[in-house]
C-alpha positions in Angstrom: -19.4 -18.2 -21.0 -18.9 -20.1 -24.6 -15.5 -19.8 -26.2 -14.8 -17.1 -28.3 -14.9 -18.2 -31.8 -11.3 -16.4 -32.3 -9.8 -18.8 -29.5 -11.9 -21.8 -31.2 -10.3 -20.6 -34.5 -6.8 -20.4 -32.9 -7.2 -23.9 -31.0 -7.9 -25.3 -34.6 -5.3 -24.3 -36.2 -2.5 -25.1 -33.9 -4.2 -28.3 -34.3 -4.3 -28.4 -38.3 -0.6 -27.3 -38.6 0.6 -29.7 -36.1 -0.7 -32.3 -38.4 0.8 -30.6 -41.4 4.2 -29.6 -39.9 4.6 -33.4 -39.2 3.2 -34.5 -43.2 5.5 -31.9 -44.5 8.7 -32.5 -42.0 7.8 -35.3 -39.8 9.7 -37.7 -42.7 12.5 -35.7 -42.3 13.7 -38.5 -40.1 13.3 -41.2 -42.2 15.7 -40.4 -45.0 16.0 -44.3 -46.4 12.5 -44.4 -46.7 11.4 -44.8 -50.0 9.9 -41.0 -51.6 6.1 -42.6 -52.4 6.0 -44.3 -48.9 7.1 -40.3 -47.4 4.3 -38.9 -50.1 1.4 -41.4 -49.5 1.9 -41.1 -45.4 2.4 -37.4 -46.2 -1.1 -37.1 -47.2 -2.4 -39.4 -45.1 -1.6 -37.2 -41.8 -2.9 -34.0 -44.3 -6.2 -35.4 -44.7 -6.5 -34.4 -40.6 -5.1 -30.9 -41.3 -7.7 -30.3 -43.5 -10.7 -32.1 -41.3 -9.2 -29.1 -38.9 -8.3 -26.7 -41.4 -11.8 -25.9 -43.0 -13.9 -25.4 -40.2 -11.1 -23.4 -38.0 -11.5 -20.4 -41.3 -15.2 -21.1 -41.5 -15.1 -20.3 -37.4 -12.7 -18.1 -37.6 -14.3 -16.0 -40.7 -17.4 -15.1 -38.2 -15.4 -12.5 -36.0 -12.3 -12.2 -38.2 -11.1 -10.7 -41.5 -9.4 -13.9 -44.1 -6.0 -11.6 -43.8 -6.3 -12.0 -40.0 -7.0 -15.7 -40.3 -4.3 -16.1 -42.6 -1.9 -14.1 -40.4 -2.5 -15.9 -37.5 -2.4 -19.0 -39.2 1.3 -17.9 -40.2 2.1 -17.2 -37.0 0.6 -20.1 -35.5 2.5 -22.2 -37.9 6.0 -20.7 -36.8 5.1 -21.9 -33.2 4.3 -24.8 -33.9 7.6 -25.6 -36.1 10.3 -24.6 -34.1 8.9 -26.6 -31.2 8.9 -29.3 -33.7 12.2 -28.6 -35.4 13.6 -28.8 -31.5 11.7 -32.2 -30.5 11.8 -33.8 -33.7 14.6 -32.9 -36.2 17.1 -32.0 -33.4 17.8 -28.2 -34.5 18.6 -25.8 -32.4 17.2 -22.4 -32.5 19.6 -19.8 -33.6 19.2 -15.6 -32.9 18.5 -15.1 -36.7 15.1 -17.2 -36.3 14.3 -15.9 -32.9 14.4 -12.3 -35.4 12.4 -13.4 -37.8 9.7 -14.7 -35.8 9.7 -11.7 -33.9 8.8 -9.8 -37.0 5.8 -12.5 -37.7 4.3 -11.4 -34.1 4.9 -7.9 -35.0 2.9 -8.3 -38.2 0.4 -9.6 -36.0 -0.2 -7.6 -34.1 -0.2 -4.9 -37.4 -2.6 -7.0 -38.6 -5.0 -7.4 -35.3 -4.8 -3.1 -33.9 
């Protein structure tokens, strides 16, 4: 049975913003690192968001609306930060952001009824 094209959509974007959580925040880190060397490896790493990006909406557009895409892609992104913001940066999730994404996934699921 082949993939659906929503989960192949899904996949590729919680690949894509992987790659752009770390080119926006992965730098985070590096604080004494000159700005250009953060910028130019910045969009370095973006170039693969974007090699994901593109054909996860082009995919994605087949069974779903662009304000679905772009919801999940929201979503998706909020998944993919905190587990980053916990490995990488250190931060601890607090109730307040636990709230808010709840509200994302509620507008989800608004979004996909």
């Amino acid at each position: 049975m082949p993939i659906d094209d929503r989960l192949k959509a899904a996949g590729l974007l919680l690949l894509s913003n992987t790659f752009m959580t770390v080119a926006w925040y992965g730098h985070l880190r590096f604080r004494k690192a000159p700005l250009l060397l953060a910028v130019l490896a910045s969009w370095g790493i973006a170039l693969f968001e974007y090699l994901l990006q593109v054909p996860a909406n082009r995919i994605g557009y087949r069974m779903l609306t662009g304000y679905q895409l772009k919801i999940m892609q929201e979503a998706i992104t909020l998944v993919v930060f905190m587990v980053f913001a916990a490995l990488w940066l250190g931060e601890g999730l607090q109730a307040r952001y636990l709230v808010s994404f709840g509200l994302i996934v509620a507008a989800v699921v608004v979004a996909f009824r």
